[in-house]
ROSELO-445758 format. One record per residue (C-alpha): chain; residue in three letters; residue number from 1; y, x, z. Coordinates in steps of 0.25 Angstrom, whole numbers. Example, Ala and Ser with C-alpha at 12.3 -4.5 7.8 and 13.67 -1.06 7.14 Angstrom:
2
+----+-----+-----+-------+-------+-------+
| ch |  aa |   i |     Y |     X |     Z |
+----+-----+-----+-------+-------+-------+
|  A | Ala |   1 |   -18 |    49 |    31 |
|  A | Ser |   2 |    -4 |    55 |    29 |
+----+-----+-----+-------+-------+-------+
END
This chain:
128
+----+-----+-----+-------+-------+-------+
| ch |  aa |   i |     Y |     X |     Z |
+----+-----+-----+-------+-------+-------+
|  A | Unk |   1 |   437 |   240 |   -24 |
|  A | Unk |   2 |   451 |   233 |   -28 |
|  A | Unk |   3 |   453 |   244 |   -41 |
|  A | Unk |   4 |   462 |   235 |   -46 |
|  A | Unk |   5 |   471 |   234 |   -35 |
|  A | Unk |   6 |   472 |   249 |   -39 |
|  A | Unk |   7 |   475 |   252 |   -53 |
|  A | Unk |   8 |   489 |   249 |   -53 |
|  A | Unk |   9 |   489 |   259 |   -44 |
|  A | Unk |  10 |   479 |   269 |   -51 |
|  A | Unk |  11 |   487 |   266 |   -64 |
|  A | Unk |  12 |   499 |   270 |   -60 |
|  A | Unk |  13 |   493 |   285 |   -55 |
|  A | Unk |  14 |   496 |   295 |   -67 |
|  A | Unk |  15 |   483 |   305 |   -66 |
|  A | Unk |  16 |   472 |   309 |   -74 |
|  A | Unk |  17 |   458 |   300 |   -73 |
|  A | Unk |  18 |   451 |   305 |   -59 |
|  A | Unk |  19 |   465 |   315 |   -55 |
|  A | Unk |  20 |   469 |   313 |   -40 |
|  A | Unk |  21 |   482 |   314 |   -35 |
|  A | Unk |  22 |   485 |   326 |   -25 |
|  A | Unk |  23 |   483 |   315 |   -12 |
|  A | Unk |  24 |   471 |   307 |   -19 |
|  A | Unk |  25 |   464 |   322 |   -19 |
|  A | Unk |  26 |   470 |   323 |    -5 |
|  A | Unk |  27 |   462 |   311 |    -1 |
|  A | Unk |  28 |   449 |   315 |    -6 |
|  A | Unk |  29 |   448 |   328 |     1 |
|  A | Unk |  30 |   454 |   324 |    15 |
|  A | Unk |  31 |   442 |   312 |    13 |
|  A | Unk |  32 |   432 |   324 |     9 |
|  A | Unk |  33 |   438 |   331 |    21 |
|  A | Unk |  34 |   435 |   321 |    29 |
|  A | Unk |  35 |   419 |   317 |    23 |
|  A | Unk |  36 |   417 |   330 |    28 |
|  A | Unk |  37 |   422 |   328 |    41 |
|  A | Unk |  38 |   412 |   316 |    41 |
|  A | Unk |  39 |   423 |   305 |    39 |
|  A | Unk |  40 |   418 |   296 |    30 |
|  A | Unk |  41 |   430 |   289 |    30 |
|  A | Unk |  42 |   444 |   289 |    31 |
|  A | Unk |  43 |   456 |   280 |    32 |
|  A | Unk |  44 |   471 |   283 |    25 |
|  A | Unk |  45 |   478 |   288 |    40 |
|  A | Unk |  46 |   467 |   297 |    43 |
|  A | Unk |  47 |   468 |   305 |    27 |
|  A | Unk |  48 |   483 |   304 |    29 |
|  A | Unk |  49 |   482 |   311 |    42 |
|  A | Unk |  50 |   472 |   320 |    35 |
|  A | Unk |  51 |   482 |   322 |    23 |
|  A | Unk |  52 |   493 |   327 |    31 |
|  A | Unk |  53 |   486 |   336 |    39 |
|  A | Unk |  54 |   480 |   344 |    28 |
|  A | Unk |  55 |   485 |   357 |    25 |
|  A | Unk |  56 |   497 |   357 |    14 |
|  A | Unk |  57 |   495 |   343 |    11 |
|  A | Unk |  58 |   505 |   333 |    10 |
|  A | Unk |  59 |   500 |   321 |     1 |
|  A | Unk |  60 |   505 |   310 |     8 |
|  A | Unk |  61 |   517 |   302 |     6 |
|  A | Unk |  62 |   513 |   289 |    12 |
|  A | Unk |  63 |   502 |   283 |    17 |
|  A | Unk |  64 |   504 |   272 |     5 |
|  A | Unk |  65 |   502 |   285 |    -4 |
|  A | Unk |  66 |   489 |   288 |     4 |
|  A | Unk |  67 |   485 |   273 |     4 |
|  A | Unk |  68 |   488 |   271 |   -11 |
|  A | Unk |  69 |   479 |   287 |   -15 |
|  A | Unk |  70 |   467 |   280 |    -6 |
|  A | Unk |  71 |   469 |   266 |   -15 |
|  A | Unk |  72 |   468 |   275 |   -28 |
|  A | Unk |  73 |   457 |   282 |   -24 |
|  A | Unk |  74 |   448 |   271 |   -19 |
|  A | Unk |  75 |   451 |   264 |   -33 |
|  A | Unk |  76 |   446 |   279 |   -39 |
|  A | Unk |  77 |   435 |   279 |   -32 |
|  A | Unk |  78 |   438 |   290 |   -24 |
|  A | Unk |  79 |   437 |   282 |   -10 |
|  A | Unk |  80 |   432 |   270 |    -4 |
|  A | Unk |  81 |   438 |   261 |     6 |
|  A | Unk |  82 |   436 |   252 |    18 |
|  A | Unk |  83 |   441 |   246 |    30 |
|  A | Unk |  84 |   437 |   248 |    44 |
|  A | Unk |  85 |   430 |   239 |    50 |
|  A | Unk |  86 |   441 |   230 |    58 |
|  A | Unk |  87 |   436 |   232 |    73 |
|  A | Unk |  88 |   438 |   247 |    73 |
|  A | Unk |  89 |   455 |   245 |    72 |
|  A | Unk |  90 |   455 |   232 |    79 |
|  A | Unk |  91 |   448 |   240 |    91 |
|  A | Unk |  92 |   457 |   253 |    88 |
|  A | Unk |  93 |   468 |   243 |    87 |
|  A | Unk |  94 |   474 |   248 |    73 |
|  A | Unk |  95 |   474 |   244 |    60 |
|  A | Unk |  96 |   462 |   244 |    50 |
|  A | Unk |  97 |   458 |   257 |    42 |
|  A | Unk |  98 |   454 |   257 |    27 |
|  A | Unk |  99 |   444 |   269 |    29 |
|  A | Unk | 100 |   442 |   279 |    14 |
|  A | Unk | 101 |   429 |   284 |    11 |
|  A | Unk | 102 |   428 |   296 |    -1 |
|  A | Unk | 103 |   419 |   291 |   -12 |
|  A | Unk | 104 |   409 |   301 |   -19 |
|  A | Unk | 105 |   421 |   302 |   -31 |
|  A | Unk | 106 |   430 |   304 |   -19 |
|  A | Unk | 107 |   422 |   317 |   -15 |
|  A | Unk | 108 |   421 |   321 |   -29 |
|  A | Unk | 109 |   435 |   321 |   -29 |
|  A | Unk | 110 |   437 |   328 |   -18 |
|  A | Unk | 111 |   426 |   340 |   -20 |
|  A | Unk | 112 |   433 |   341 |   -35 |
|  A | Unk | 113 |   441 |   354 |   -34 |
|  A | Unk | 114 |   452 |   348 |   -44 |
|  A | Unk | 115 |   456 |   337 |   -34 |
|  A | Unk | 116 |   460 |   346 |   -22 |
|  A | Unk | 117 |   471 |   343 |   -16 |
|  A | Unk | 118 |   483 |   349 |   -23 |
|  A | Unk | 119 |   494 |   353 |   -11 |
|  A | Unk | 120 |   506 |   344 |   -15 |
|  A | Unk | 121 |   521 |   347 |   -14 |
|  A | Unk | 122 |   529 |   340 |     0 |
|  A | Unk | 123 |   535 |   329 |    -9 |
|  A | Unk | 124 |   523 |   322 |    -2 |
|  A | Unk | 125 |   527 |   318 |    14 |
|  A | Unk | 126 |   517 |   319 |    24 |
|  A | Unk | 127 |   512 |   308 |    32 |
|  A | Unk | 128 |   519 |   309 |    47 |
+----+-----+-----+-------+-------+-------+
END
């Protein structure tokens, strides 16, 4: 894993130690959602999708916002990451997915009553 690559990121997110952001919480629960569903993994268009469709939800802004709360949750621990295997969209003819997988601290997280998703305001614009 390439913590480094993250800490200017991480330094730069004012929070208290082990505190999510109302998307970060977002995640984890649509990926726990999903583990039940016996998805075992999921890429960034599939839990945008996801996101949106949810009821009173509207966390995304961007999918650079998505992308950059997935980057801060791998370096957290929260997930793990890896690409598909290159066939699979070289036969689908499309480009290459970077699959998420839910770590044991990623379903902590999301089992913890304190990190349920908190409805947020419209200042956040939904994916179209």
């Amino acid at each position: 894993m390439r913590l480094r690559s993250y800490l200017p990121i991480l330094s730069r997110v004012r929070r208290k130690p082990g505190a999510l952001v109302p998307l970060e919480r977002a995640i984890c629960h649509a990926a726990a959602e999903r583990l039940r569903q016996d998805e075992q993994e999921f890429h960034g268009y599939q839990l945008a999708k996801h996101l949106a469709d949810a009821d009173d939800r509207r966390l995304l802004t961007a999918y650079g916002t998505l992308y950059r709360a997935l980057g801060r949750m791998e370096a957290m621990g929260l997930l793990t990451s890896r690409w598909e295997d290159a066939e699979i969209p070289a036969r689908e003819n499309r480009p290459g997915r970077r699959l998420y997988r839910l770590t044991p601290e990623g379903r902590r997280a999301a089992s913890d009553p304190a990190t349920a998703p908190a409805p947020l305001p419209h200042l956040l614009k939904r994916f179209a």
